[in-house]
C-alpha positions as CSV (number, residue, x, y, z in Angstrom):
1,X,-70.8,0.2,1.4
2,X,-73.6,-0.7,-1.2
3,X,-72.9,-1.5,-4.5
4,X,-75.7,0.2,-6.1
5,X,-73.5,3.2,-5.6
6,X,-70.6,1.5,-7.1
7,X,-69.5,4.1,-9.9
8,X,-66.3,2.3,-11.1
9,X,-64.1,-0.8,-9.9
10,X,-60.8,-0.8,-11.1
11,X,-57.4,-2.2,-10.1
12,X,-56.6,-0.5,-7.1
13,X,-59.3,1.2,-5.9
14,X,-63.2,1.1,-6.0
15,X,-65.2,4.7,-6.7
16,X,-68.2,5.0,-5.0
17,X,-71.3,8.2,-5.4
18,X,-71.9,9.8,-2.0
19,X,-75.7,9.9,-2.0
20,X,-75.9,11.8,1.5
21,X,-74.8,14.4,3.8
22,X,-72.8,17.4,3.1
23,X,-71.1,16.1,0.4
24,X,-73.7,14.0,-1.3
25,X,-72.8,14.2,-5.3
26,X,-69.0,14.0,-4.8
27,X,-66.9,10.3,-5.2
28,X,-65.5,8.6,-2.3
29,X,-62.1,6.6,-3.5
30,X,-61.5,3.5,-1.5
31,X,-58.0,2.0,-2.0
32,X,-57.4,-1.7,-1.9
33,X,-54.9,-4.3,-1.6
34,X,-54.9,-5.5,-5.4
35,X,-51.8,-4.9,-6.8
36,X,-50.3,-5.3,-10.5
37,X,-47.4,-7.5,-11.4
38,X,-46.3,-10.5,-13.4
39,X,-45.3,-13.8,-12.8
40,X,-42.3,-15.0,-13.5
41,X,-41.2,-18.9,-13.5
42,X,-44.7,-19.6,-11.3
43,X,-43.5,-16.7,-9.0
44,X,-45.8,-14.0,-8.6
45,X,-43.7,-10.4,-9.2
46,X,-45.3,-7.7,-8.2
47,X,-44.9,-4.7,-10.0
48,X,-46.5,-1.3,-10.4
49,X,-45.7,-0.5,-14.0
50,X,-47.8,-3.5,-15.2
51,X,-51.5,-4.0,-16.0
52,X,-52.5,-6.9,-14.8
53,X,-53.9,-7.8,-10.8
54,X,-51.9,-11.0,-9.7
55,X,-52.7,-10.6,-6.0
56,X,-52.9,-9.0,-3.0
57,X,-50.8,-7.2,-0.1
58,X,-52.0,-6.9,3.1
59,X,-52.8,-3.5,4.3
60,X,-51.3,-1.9,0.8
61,X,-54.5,0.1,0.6
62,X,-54.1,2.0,3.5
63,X,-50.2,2.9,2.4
64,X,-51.8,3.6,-0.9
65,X,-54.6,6.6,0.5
66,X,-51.9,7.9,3.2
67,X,-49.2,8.3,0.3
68,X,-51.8,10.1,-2.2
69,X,-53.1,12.3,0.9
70,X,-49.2,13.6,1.0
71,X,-49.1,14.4,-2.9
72,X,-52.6,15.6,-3.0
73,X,-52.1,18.1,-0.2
74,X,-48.5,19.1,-1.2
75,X,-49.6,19.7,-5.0
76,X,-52.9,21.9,-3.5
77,X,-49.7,23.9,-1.4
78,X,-48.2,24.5,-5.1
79,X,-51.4,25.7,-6.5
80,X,-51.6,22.7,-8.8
81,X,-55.3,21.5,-9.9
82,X,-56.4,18.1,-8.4
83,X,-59.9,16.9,-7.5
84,X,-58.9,16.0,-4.1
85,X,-61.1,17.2,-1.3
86,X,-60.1,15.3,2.0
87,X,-59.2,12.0,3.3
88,X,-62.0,10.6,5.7
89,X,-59.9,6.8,6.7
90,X,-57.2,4.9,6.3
91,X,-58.4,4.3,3.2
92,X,-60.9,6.2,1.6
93,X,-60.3,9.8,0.7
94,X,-63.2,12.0,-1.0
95,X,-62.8,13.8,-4.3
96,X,-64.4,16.3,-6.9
97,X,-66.8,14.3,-9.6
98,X,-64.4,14.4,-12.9
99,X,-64.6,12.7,-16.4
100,X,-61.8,11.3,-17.7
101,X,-60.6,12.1,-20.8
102,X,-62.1,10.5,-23.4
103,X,-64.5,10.6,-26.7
104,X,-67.7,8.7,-27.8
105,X,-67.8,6.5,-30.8
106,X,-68.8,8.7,-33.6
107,X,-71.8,8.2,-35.3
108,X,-72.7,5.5,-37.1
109,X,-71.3,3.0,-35.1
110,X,-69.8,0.3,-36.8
111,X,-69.3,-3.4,-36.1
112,X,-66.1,-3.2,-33.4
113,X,-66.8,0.7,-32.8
114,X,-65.8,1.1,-29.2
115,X,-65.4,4.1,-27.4
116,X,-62.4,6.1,-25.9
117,X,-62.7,5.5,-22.7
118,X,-59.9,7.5,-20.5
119,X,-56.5,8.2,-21.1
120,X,-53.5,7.8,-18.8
121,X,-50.2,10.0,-19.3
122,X,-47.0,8.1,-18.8
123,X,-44.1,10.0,-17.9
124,X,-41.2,8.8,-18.2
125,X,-37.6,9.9,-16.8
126,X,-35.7,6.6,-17.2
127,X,-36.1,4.1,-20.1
128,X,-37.2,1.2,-18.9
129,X,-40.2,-0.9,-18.8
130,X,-42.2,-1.0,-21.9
131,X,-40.9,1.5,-23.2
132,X,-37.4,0.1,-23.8
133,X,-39.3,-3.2,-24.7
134,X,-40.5,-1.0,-27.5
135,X,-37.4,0.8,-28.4
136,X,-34.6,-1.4,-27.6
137,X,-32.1,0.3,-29.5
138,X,-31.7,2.8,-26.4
139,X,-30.0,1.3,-23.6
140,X,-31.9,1.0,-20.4
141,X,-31.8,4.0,-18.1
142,X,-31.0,6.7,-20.0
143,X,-32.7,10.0,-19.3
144,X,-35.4,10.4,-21.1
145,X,-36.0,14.2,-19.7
146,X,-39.7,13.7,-18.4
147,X,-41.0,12.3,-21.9
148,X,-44.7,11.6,-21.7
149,X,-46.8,9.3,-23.6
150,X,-50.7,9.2,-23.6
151,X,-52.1,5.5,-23.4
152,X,-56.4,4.4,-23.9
153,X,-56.7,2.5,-19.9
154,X,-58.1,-0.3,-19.7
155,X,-57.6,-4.0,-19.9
156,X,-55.1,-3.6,-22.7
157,X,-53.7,-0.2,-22.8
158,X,-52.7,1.3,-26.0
159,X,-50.2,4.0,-27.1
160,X,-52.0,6.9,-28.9
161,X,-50.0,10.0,-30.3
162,X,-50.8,13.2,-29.5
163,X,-51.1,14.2,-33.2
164,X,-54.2,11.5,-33.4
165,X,-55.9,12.8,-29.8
166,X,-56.1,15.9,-31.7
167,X,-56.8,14.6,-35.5
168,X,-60.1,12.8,-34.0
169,X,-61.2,15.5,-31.9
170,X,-60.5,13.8,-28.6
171,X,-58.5,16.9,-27.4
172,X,-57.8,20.1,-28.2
173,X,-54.4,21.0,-29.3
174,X,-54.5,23.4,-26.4
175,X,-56.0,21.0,-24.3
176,X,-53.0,18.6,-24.8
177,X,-50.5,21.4,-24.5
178,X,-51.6,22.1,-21.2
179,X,-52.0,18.4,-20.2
180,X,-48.5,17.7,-20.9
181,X,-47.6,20.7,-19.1
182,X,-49.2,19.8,-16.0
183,X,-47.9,16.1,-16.0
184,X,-44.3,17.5,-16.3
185,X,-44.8,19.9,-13.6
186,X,-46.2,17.4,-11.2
187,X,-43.6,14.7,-12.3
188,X,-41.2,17.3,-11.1
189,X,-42.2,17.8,-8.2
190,X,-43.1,14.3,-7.4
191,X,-39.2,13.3,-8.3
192,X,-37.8,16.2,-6.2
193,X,-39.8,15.1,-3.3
194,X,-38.5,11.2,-4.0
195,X,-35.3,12.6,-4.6
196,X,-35.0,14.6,-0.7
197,X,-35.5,10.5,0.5
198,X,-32.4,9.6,-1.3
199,X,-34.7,7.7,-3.8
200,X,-35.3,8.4,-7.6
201,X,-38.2,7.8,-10.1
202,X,-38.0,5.9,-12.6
203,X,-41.0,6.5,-14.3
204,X,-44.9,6.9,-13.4
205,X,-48.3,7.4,-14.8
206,X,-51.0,10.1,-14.3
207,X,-54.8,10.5,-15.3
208,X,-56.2,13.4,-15.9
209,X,-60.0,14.6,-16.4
210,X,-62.5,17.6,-16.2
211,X,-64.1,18.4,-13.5
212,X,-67.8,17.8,-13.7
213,X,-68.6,21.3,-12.0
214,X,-67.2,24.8,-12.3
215,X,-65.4,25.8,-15.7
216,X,-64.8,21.7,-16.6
217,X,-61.2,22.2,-16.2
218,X,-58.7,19.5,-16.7
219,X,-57.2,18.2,-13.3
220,X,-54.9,15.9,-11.7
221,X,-58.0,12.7,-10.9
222,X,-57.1,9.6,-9.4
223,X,-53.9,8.7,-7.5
224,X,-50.4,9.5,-7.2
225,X,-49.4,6.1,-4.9
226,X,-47.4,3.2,-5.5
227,X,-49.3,1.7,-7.4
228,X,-48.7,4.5,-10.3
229,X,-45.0,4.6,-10.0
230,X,-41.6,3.0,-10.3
231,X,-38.9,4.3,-7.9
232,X,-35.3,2.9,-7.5
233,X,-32.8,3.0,-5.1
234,X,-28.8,3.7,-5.9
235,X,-29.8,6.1,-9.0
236,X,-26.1,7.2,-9.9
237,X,-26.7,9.8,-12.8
238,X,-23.3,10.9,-15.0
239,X,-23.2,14.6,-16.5
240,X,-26.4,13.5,-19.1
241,X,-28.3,12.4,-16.4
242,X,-28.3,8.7,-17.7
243,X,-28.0,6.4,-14.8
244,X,-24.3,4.7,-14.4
245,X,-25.1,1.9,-12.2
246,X,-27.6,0.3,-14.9
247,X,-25.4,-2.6,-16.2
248,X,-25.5,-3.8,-12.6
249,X,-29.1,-3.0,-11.7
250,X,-30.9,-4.3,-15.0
251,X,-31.4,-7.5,-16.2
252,X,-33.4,-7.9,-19.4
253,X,-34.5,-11.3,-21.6
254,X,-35.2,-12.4,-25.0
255,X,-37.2,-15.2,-25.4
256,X,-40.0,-16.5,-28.1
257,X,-39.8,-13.0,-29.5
258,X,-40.6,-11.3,-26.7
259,X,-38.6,-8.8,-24.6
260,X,-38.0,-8.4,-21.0
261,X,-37.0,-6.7,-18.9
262,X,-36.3,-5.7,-14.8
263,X,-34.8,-3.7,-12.2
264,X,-32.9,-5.2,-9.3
265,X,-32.8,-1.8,-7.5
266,X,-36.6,-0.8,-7.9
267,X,-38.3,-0.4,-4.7
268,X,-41.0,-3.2,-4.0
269,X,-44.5,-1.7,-2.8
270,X,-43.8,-2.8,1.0
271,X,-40.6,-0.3,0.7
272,X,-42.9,2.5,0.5
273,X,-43.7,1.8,4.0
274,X,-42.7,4.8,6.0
275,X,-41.9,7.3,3.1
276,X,-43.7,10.5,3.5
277,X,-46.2,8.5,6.2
């Protein structure tokens, strides 16, 4: 595939114009094998909820599109608004041109003005992960009733209220309304689905965008995969819906002033093999 129509590389997948044929002007995803993690004591970790590439799995890409083409196709049976069109190989799928979510600099630029590039929505049912690294007072796993958080993606992601999206004109207050919305409906649906495998979801992240055609909506864009969620087996919720097995299950680390921590029961991205394939 020629990189002059290379439209955006990121960590898991590579977007790419379709110049020809019938659907010359939409974006062909292709997913591939990088995968996020950490490492840990010269180990490499892989791990979904983190933001840097430390490696590859073979074949993950494939798992990758098949597991979106399942959640793109069950969310268009539930009337819910993605930019999914069809999947045309193991791993490539073709979708509707969207922006993300964002906001030029505003003008005049300024020495370190830099524009807001997309946004991703974190949702959150468990509190784990950098989250809890940020609010350690609230012991790990308790239900945090689909919370969501908006962060700027990129190399360094960064936590931005939904007061400011709306104080600098980035959204709407509408617009934000309805965003949240649609990430807790989808996070819904994507824990029940989880949840009928005997598995549970710790926590995930969505990006949303508007559609460059039609009424510029704001959809579902990118991925619901692997790579954009934390599951765990053994989830053993009490009457509040905080997990009771967490003592057992997470171990977490203080060390030169930083936090840490992890979950013994969270499913490694080769366990996904076979679920809803």
């Amino acid at each position: 595939m020629a990189d002059e129509n290379l439209v955006y590389r990121g960590k898991s997948k590579d977007v790419y114009l379709i110049t020809e044929g019938p659907m010359a002007g939409k974006y062909r995803l292709v997913f591939t094998d990088k995968a996020t993690g950490y490492i840990d004591k010269g180990k490499v970790v892989f791990d979904p909820g983190r933001d840097s590439v430390v490696g590859s799995i073979p074949g993950k890409g494939a798992i990758a599109c098949r597991f979106a083409t399942h959640f793109f196709r069950l969310l268009l049976g539930r009337g819910i608004p993605t930019h999914y069109i069809d999947t045309i190989g193991d791993n490539e799928m073709v979708v509707e041109p969207a922006l993300p979510l964002g906001m030029a600099v505003e003008p005049p630029p300024f020495p370190g003005s830099a524009p807001l590039q997309n946004l991703e929505f974190t949702w959150r049912n468990q509190a784990t992960g950098s989250f809890w690294r940020r609010y350690p007072f609230v012991r790990p796993c308790r239900n945090l009733h689909t919370l969501v958080e908006v962060w700027t993606k990129g190399d360094s992601d960064t936590l931005i209220t939904l007061e400011a999206l709306e104080e600098t004109g980035a959204m709407t207050r509408e617009e934000i309304r309805g965003s949240v919305e649609l990430v807790k409906e989808i996070a819904a649906i994507v824990t029940a689905e989880f949840a009928s495998k005997g598995l549970h979801v710790i926590d995930g992240k969505f990006e949303l965008g508007r559609l460059k055609h039609g009424d510029g909506r704001i959809v579902l864009i990118d991925e619901i995969s692997p790579d954009v969620l934390r599951v765990c087996r053994g989830y053993e919720p009490d009457t509040q819906g905080n997990c009771g097995c967490f003592t057992e299950c997470v171990v977490t680390g203080f060390a030169d002033g930083k936090k840490t921590i992890n979950n013994r029961n969270q499913v490694p991205a080769a366990g996904f093999v076979g679920i809803f394939l």
